[in-house]
N, C-alpha and C positions, 0 to 999 in steps of 0.2 A: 504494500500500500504506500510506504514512502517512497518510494519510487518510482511510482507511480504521479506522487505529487511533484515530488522532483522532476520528472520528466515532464507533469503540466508546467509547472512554472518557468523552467527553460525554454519552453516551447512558446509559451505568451511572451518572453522577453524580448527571443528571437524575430515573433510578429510583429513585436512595438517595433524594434530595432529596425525590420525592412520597413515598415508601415511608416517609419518617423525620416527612413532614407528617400521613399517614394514619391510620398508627401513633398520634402525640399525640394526634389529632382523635378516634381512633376507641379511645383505650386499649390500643391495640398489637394489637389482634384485627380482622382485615381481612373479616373474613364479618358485620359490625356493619352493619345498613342505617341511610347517613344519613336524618337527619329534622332538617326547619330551623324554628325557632317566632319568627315575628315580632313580638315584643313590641308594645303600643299608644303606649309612651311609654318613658322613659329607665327602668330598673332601681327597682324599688321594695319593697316588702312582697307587696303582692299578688301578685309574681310567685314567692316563695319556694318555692313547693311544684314549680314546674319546675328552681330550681336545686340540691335538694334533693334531687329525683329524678335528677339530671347527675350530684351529686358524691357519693352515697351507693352510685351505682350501680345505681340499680333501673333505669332507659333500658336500662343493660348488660344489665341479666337479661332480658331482655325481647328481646333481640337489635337494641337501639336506638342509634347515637352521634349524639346530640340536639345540634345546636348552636343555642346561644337571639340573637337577632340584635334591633337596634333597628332601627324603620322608617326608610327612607328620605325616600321622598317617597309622599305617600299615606297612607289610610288601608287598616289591618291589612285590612278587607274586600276591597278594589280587589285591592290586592295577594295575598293568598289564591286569590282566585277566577281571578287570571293566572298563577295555578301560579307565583310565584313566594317560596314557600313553604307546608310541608306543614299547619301549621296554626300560628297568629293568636290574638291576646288583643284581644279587641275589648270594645263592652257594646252591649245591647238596645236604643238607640236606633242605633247605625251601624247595628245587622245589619236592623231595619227597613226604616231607610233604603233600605237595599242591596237587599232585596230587593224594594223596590215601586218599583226599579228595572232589576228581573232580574237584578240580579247573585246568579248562585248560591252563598250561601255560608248554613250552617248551624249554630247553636248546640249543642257538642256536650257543655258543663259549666257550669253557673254558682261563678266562685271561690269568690263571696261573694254567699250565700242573698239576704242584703238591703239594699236600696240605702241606704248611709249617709251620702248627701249631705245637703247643705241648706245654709239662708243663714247666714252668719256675721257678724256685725258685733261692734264693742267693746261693753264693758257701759258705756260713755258714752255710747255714742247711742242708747240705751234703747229699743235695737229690741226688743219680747216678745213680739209678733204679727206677721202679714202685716198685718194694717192699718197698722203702722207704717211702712211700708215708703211712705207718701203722704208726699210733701216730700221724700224721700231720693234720695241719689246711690245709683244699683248699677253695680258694677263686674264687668264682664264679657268675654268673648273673642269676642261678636259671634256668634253661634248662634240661629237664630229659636228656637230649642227653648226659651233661657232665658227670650227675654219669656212664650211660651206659660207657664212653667211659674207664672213670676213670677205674670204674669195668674191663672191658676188659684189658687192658694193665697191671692189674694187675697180673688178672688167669692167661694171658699167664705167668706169673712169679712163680705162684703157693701162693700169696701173700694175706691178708685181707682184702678185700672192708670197711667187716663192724669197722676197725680198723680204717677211716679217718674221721673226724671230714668236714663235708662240711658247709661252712660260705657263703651267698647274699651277694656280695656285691657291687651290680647292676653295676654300670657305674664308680664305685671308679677308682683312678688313681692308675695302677699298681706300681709304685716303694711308691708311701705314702704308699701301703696297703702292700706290703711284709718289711716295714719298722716297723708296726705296728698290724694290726689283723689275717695277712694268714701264711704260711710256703712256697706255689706256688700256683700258677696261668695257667689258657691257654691264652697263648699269638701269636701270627703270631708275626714269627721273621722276616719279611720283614718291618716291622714297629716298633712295638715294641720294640724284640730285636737290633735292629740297634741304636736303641736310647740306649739303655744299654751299650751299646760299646763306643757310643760318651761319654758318662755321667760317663765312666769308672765305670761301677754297673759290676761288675763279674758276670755272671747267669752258672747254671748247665741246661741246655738243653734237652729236651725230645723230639723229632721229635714224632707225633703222627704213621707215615708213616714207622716208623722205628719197630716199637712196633706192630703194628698190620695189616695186609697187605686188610682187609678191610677199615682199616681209612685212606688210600692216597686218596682222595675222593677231587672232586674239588671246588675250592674255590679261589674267584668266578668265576660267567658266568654269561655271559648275557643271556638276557630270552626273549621272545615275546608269544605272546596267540598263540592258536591254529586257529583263528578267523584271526587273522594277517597274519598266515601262509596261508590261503588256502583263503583268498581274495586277499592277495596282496604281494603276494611273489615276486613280482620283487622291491617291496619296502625293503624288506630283504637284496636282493641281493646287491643291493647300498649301503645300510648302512654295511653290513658286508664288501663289498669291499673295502670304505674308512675307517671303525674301523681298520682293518685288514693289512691297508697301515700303520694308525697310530700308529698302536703296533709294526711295522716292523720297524717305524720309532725309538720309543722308546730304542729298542733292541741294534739298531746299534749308535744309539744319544744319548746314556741315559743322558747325562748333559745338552745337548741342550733342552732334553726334559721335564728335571727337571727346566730349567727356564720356559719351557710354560705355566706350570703347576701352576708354583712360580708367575706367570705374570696372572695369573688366579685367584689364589687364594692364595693373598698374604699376609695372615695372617699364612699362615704357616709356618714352620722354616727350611732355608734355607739350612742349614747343613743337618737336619735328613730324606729332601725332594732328596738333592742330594747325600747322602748315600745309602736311599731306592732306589733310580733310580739306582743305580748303583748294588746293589745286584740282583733285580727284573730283571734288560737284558736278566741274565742267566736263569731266571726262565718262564717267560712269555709262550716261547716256550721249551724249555728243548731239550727232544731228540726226541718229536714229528717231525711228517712229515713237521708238518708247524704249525703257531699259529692258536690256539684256537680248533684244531681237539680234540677227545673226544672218551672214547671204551665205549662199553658196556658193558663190562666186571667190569669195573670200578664201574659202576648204579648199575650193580644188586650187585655185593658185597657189595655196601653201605646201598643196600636199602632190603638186604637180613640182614644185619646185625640192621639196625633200627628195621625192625618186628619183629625178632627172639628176640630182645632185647625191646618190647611192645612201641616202640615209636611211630608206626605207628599201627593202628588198622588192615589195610591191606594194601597188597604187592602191587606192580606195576609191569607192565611191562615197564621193563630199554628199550628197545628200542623205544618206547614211548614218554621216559621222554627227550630227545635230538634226535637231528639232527647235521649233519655234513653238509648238503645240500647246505648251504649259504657261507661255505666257500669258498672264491679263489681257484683256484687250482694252 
C-alpha cells in the first residue's frame, strides 16, 4: 500500500512538473499545437518577424506554440526534410543544393526580397571593381559557391580568376581578418556592414546583385518538407499567416521590433540590432506584391547558374523548389 502511494504521489509531481512545463511553453493553453523552427544560424535580425510573431502572440491566434531552436549539426534542409523540425530558415543556394539531391524540402517565403550580399574590403585597399580583386587575398569559409561567384563577377569585367589568392578562414571575425590575413571578404550588409558604419570601419562595397543579375538570388527563406506540404497544409497556412503578420509588423515597427528581439535574445548588441532593424524594413519586402512572394525566374537563374558553374551535379526544376501558396493574400 505504501507504495502504492508512493508511486501516486510521484506520478502527480511528474504531471504538475510536465503540466507546469507545457503550460510556459504553450502560454498556459494546452489545445496550442506545437510547431519547432530551426533557425540557419545563431539569433539575428533576419529572424525578427518569427520572434515577433512568438511574443506579440499572433503563433497564439493562430492556435500555434512556436518554439524557435538553433541548429545543431546540419544544415536547416537535412534537418527539415528528417522531420526533425516543422519548418527551417535556410537560402536559395542550400535549398538547391538539397534538392538536386532529392532531399525534399521546399521554399515557402522569401524574408528578404533581395540578396544583399557582396564583397567587402577596407577603403585602403582600393578595391572598386571585381577587376581589383587580381593580386588580392579573399577571405572565405571554403564553399565552391564563392570561387564560382568570385569567378563570375569577374569575367563579367573581363578580369583574372586565377590572379586571387583564396584564404579559409572559417568563422574568423571579419574586421580582425581584413585587419590582418584577407584584402575582402562576402559579407550581408544588413548585418555586417551596419556594424562597419557604427564602428566607423570605411568599407568599399560590392553588391553581388549589382554584378551579376543571376546572383540577386534569395536569402533567406523559410523552408518546410514536401511531406508537411501535402499532409498538412493548413498547418502552413497558420504559421505563414502569423510569420507574415510578424514581418509586416517588423516593417512598419522596426524599433519596437528591435527591442522584441533584444528582449529575446539579449546578449546581442543593442545599437547594431537596432540599426539592422532599421535598414532590413526596407528590405524585407522591397517592391514585391507583398512579403515573402518569390518568381521563378529568380530559381532557375540561380540554379541555372550553380550547374552551368559544376556546383550542382544536376539541375532542378525552379518551380518545384518554392511555392507562393501559403502566403496571405
Amino acid at each position: 500500500m505504501r507504495k502504492l502511494v508512493i508511486l501516486f504521489v510521484v506520478s502527480m509531481l511528474m504531471a504538475l512538473g510536465l503540466s507546469g512545463c507545457q503550460s510556459q511553453e504553450q502560454g498556459g493553453k494546452s489545445d496550442l499545437t506545437k510547431v519547432t523552427v530551426v533557425l540557419d544560424w545563431v539569433p539575428n535580425t533576419n529572424h525578427t518577424g518569427l520572434y515577433v510573431a512568438r511574443d506579440l502572440g499572433y503563433y497564439e491566434q493562430e492556435g500555434l506554440a512556436v518554439e524557435i531552436i538553433q541548429p545543431s549539426e546540419g544544415g536547416a534542409s537535412q534537418l527539415i526534410a528528417a522531420g526533425q523540425g516543422d519548418f527551417g530558415i535556410s537560402y536559395q543556394e542550400e535549398v538547391t543544393i538539397a534538392r538536386s539531391q532529392d532531399i525534399p524540402v521546399v521554399a515557402i517565403a522569401a524574408i528578404i526580397q533581395h540578396n544583399t550580399s557582396g564583397f567587402a574590403s577596407p577603403v585602403s585597399k582600393n578595391i572598386k571593381t571585381p577587376r581589383d580583386f587580381e593580386g588580392k587575398t579573399y577571405g572565405g569559409w571554403g564553399s565552391p559557391a564563392e570561387d564560382a561567384m568570385i569567378k563570375a563577377v569577374m569575367e563579367q569585367e573581363g578580369a583574372d580568376f586565377s590572379q586571387v589568392n583564396i584564404l579559409n578562414i572559417g568563422s574568423s571575425d571579419f574586421f580582425t581578418s581584413i585587419e590582418k590575413d584577407v584584402d575582402f571578404t562576402w559579407i550581408y550588409w544588413g548585418w555586417t556592414g551596419i556594424e562597419a558604419q557604427l564602428r566607423n570601419v570605411d568599407l568599399n562595397f560590392i553588391k553581388l546583385q549589382d554584378k551579376h543579375p543571376a546572383l540577386d538570388f534569395y536569402t533567406p527563406v523559410i523552408i518546410a518538407s514536401e511531406d508537411k506540404i501535402q499532409k498538412n497544409p493548413q498547418l502552413i497556412e497558420k504559421f505563414m499567416r502569423a510569420t507574415s503578420h510578424g514581418y509586416q509588423y517588423c516593417m512598419e515597427n522596426p524599433l519596437e521590433a528591435a527591442d522584441i528581439l533584444l528582449k529575446a535574445v539579449p546578449e546581442l548588441d543593442r545599437e547594431l540590432v537596432t540599426a539592422s532593424q532599421e535598414y532590413l524594413a526596407g528590405e524585407y519586402q522591397a517592391e514585391a506584391p507583398r512579403w515573402g512572394e518569390m518568381k521563378s525566374s529568380v530559381w532557375k537563374a540561380y540554379a541555372d547558374f550553380m550547374f552551368a558553374n559544376q556546383l550542382i551535379e544536376k539541375n532542378i526544376n525552379a518551380e518545384e523548389a518554392f511555392t507562393n501558396q501559403f502566403l496571405p493574400e
